[in-house]
C-alpha positions as CSV (number, residue, x, y, z in Angstrom):
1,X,111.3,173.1,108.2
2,X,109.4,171.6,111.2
3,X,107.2,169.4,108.3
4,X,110.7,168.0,106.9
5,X,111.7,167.5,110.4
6,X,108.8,165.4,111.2
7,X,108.7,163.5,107.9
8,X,112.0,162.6,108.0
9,X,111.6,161.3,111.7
10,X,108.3,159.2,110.4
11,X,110.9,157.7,107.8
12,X,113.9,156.9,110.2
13,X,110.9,155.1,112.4
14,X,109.8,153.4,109.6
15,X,113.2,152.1,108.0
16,X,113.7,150.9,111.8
17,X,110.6,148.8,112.1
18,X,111.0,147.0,108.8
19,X,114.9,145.9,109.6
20,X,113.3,144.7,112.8
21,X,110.5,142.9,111.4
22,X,112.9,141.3,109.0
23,X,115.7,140.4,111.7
24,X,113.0,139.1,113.7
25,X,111.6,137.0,110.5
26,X,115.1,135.8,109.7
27,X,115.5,134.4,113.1
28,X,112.5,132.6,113.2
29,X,113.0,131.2,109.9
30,X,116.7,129.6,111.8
31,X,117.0,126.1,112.2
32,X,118.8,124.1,114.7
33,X,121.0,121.7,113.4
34,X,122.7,118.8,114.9
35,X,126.2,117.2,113.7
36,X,127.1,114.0,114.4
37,X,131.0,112.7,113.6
38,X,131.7,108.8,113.2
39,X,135.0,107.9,114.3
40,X,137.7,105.6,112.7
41,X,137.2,104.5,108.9
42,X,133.8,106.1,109.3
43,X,132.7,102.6,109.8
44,X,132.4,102.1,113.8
45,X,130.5,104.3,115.0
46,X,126.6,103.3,113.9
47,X,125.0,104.3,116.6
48,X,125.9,108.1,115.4
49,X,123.4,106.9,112.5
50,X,120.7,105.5,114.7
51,X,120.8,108.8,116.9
52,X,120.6,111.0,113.7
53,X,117.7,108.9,112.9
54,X,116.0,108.8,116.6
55,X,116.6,113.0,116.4
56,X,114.8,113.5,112.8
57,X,112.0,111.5,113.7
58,X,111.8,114.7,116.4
59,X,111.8,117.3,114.0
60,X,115.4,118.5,114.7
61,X,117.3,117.9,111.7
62,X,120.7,115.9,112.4
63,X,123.1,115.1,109.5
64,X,125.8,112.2,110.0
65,X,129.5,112.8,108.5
66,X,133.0,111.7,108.7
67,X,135.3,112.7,111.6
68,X,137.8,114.3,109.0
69,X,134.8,117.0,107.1
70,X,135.1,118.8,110.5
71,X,136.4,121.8,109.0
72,X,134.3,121.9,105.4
73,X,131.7,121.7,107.7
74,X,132.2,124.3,110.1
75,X,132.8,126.5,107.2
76,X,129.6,125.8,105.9
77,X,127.8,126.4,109.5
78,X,129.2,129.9,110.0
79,X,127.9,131.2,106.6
80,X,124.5,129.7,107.3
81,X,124.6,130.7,110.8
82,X,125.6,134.6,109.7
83,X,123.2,134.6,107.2
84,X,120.0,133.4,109.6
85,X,120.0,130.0,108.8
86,X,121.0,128.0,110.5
87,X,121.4,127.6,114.8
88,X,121.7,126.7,117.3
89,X,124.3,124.4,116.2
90,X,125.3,121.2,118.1
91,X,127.9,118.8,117.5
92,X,128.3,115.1,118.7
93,X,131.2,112.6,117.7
94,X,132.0,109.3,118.8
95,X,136.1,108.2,120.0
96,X,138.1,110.2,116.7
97,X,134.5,112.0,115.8
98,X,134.6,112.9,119.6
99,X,137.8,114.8,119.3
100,X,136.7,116.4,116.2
101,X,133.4,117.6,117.6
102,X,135.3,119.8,120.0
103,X,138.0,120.8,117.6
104,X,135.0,121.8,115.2
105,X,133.8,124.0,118.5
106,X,136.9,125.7,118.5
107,X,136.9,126.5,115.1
108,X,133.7,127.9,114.9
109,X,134.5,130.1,117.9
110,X,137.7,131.5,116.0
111,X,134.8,132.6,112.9
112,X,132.9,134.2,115.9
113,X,130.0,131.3,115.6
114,X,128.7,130.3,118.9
115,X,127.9,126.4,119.9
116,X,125.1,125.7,121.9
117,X,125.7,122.2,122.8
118,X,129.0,119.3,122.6
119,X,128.3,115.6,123.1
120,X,131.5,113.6,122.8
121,X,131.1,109.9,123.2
122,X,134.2,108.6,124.6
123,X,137.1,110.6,123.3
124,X,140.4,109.3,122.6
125,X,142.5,112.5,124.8
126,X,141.4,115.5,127.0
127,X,140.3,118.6,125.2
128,X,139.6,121.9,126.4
129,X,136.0,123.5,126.0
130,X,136.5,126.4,124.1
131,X,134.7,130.1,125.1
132,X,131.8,129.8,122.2
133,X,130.2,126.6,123.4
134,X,127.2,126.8,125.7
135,X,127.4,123.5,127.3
136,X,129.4,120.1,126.8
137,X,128.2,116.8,127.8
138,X,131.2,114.3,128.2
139,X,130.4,110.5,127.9
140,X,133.6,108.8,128.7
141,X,135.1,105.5,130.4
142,X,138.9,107.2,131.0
143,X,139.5,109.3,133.2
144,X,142.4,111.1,130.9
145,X,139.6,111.9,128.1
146,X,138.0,114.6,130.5
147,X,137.3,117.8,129.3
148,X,138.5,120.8,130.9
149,X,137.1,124.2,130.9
150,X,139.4,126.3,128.4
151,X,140.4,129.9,129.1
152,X,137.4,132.5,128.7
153,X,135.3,129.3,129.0
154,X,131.8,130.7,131.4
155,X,129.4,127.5,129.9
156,X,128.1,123.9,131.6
157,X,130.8,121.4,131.5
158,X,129.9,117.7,132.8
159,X,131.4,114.5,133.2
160,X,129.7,111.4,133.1
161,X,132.5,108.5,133.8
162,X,131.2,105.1,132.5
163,X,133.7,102.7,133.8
164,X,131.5,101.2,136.7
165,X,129.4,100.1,133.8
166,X,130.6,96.9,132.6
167,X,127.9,96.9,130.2
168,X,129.4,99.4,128.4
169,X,132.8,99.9,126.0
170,X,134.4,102.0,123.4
171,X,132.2,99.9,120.6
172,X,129.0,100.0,121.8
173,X,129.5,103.3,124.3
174,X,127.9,105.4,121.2
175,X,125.0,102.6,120.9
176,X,123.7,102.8,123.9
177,X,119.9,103.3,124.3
178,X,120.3,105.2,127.9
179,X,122.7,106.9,126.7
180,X,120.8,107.9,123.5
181,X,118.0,108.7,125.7
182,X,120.1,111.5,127.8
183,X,121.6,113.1,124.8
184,X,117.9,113.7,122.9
185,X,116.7,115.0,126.4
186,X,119.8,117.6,125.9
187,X,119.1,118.3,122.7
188,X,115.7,118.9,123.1
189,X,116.2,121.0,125.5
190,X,118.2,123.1,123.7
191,X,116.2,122.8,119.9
192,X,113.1,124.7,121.7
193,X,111.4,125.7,118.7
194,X,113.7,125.7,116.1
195,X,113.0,122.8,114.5
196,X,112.2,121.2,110.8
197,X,108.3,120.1,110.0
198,X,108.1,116.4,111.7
199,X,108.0,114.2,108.9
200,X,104.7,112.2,108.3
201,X,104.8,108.5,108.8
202,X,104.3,106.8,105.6
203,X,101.1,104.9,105.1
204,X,101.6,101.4,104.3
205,X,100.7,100.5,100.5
206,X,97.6,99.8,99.7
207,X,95.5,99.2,96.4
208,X,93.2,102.4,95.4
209,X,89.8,101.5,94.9
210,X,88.3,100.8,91.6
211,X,87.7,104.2,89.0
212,X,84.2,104.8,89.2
213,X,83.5,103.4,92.8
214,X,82.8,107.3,94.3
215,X,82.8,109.3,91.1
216,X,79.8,107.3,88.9
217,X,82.2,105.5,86.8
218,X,82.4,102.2,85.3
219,X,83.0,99.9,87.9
220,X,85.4,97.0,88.0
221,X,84.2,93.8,89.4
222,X,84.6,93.3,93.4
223,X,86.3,90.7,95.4
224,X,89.2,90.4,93.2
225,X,93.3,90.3,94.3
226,X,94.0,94.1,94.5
227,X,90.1,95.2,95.9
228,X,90.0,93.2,99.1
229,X,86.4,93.2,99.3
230,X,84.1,90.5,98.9
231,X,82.2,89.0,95.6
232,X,79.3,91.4,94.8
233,X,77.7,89.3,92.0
234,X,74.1,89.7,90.6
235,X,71.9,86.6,92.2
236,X,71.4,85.7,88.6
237,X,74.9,85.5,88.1
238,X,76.2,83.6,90.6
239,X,77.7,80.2,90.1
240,X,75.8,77.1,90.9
241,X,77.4,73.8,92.8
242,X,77.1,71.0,91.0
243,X,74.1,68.7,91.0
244,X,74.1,65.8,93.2
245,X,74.0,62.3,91.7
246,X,70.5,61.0,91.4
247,X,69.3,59.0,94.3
248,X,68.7,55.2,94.0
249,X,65.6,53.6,93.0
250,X,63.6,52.7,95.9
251,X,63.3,49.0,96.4
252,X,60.7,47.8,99.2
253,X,59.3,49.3,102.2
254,X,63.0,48.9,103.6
255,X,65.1,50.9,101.0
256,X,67.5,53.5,102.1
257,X,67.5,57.3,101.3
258,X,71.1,58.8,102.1
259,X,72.1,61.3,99.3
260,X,75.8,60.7,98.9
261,X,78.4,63.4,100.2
262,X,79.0,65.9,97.8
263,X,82.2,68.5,97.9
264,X,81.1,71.9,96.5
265,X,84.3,74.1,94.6
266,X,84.8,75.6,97.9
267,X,86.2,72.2,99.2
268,X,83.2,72.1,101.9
269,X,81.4,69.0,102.4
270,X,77.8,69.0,102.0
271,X,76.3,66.8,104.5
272,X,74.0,63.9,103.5
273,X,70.5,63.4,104.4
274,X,69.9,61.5,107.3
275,X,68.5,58.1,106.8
276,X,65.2,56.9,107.2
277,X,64.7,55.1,110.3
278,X,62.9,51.6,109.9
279,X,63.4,49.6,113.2
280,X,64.9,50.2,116.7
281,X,66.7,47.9,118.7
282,X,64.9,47.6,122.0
283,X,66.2,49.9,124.1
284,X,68.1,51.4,121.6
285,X,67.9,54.8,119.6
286,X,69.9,54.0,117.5
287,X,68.7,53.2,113.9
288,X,68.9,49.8,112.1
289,X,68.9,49.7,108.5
290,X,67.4,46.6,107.5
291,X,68.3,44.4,104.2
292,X,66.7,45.9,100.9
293,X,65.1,42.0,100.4
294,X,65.1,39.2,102.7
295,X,66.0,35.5,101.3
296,X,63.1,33.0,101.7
297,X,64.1,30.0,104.2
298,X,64.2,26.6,102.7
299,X,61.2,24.3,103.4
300,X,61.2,21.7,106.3
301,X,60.0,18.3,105.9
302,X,57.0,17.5,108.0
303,X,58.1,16.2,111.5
304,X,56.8,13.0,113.1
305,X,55.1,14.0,116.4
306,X,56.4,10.4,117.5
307,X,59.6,11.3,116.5
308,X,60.5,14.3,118.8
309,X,62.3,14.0,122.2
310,X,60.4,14.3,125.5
C-alpha cells in the first residue's frame, strides 16, 4: 500500500512539473503586440503608420488598422491572449482612433483581458480608463479630452496638455517626432522581452560574382558591366593604340623632330616629343626653331670706293 502511495505521489509531482514547464514555455513563447487606430476616413492619421514602422524596426510587432475594426480586433486579442499568444497588449489611436483605443480597453476588460498600456493622441471627448489597463498616456491639446480614472481603476494615468505648443495641432499632433520619441520610450518599457526577431536590414543589390571565380569553374571575363572589377586580360591579348603617323623626312641640319599628338581610344592625349633645340636667343632658354632652308641673297654690284659717303 505504502509502494502505491509513493508512486502515485511521484506521478502527481510529475504531472505538476510538466504543466509548469509548459505554462512557463507558453509564456515565453507570448508576444507583445502594439495596435495602432487611424482616425477619420482612415486617411489622416499617417503618423500612426510611421510609428508602427519606427516600433517594428525595434522588434515589437505593431499592426496599423481602422478606428472602426476596434471590436474584430479585440476579439481576436483575447483568444490569442487566453491561448498564450499574444501580450502584453497596447493600443494607440489618433483623434476618432484615440477614442476607440480606449473603448477597445474597455472591451477587453469586459472578456477579462488585461491592457498594459493606452496612448491616445488627441482624443475628440473625455473617456474614462477602465480597471484592466495598466497605464494610459494622454496626448491632448483640450482640456475636455482628459481622461479620468474609471471606477475600480488602481493603474498610471497622465496628462500631457499640448496647447502651449504652437508647433503642434490635431493634424500633425500624431506626427510628431518628440512625441513619437516618448511613446517608443513607453513602449519599450513595457515590451521587456517579449518581442519579435528584429528584422535584418536588407543588403543593397549587388551582382554575384562570376560561376567559377571560388569553385574552379569556367570563368567569365573580368571588368565587364555586372563584375565591377577591372580588365584582367592576357598581356598578349591586350589591345594596341594605334600607330603614330610616320615622322617627316629630315631635311638639313635644321629639320624639326615633333611627333604629332596622337589621341589613344581612351580619349587621352599622348604628348609629343619635344623638339630638338638648334639655337638660343641670347639670354634666352627658350628654343628657336630655325627655317628648314634658307633663301640665297641676290648679288650686289661692285661698289665704287669713290662713290661712298664720308
Amino acid at each position: 500500500m505504502r509502494a502505491w502511495f509513493r508512486f502515485a505521489a511521484f506521478g502527481v509531482l510529475a504531472l505538476a512539473l510538466v504543466l509548469a514547464f509548459g505554462s512557463s514555455s507558453a509564456m515565453a513563447q507570448s508576444r507583445a503586440h502594439v495596435y495602432l487606430l487611424r482616425g477619420l476616413m482612415n486617411i489622416f492619421s499617417l503618423g500612426m503608420d510611421t510609428l508602427s514602422e519606427e516600433l517594428n524596426r525595434r522588434g515589437v510587432y505593431a499592426t496599423v488598422h481602422g478606428y472602426g475594426d476596434y471590436q474584430a480586433l479585440a476579439d481576436d486579442a483575447a483568444v490569442k491572449y487566453k491561448a498564450g499568444k499574444e501580450g502584453p497588449i497596447i493600443i494607440i489611436g489618433h483623434s476618432l482612433g484615440a477614442d476607440a483605443a480606449m473603448e477597445m480597453a474597455a472591451y477587453l476588460g469586459r472578456k477579462g483581458v488585461p491592457v498594459a498600456l493606452v496612448v491616445p493622441f488627441d482624443g475628440t471627448q473625455a473617456l474614462s480608463a477602465p480597471p484592466n489597463v495598466a497605464r494610459v498616456l494622454n496626448l491632448t491639446q483640450r482640456d475636455y479630452a482628459y481622461t479620468r480614472p474609471g471606477p475600480g481603476f488602481h493603474g498610471s494615468l497622465t496628462n500631457i496638455d499640448l496647447r502651449s505648443d504652437h508647433s503642434i495641432d490635431h493634424l500633425n499632433i500624431d506626427k510628431s517626432p518628440r512625441l513619437h520619441s516618448r511613446v517608443i520610450g513607453e513602449v519599450l518599457a513595457v515590451v521587456g522581452g517579449h518581442r519579435m526577431a528584429a528584422p535584418g536590414t536588407p543588403k543593397p543589390a549587388s551582382a554575384s560574382p562570376p560561376a567559377g571565380d571560388e569553385e574552379g569553374g569556367a570563368k567569365t571575363p573580368s571588368g565587364g558591366a555586372d563584375s565591377g572589377k577591372p580588365n584582367s586580360v592576357k598581356p598578349e591579348e591586350a589591345p594596341t593604340a594605334p600607330a603614330a603617323p610616320a615622322l617627316p623626312a629630315k631635311s638639313g641640319d635644321h629639320a624639326m623632330t615633333a611627333t604629332p599628338t596622337v589621341r589613344a581610344d581612351s580619349g587621352t592625349p599622348v604628348i609629343a616629343l619635344p623638339e630638338r633645340r638648334s639655337s638660343t636667343h641670347a639670354g634666352s632658354d627658350a628654343p628657336v626653331a630655325l627655317p628648314a632652308q634658307k633663301p640665297a641673297a641676290p648679288a650686289r654690284p661692285p661698289v665704287n670706293p669713290g662713290q661712298v659717303p664720308d
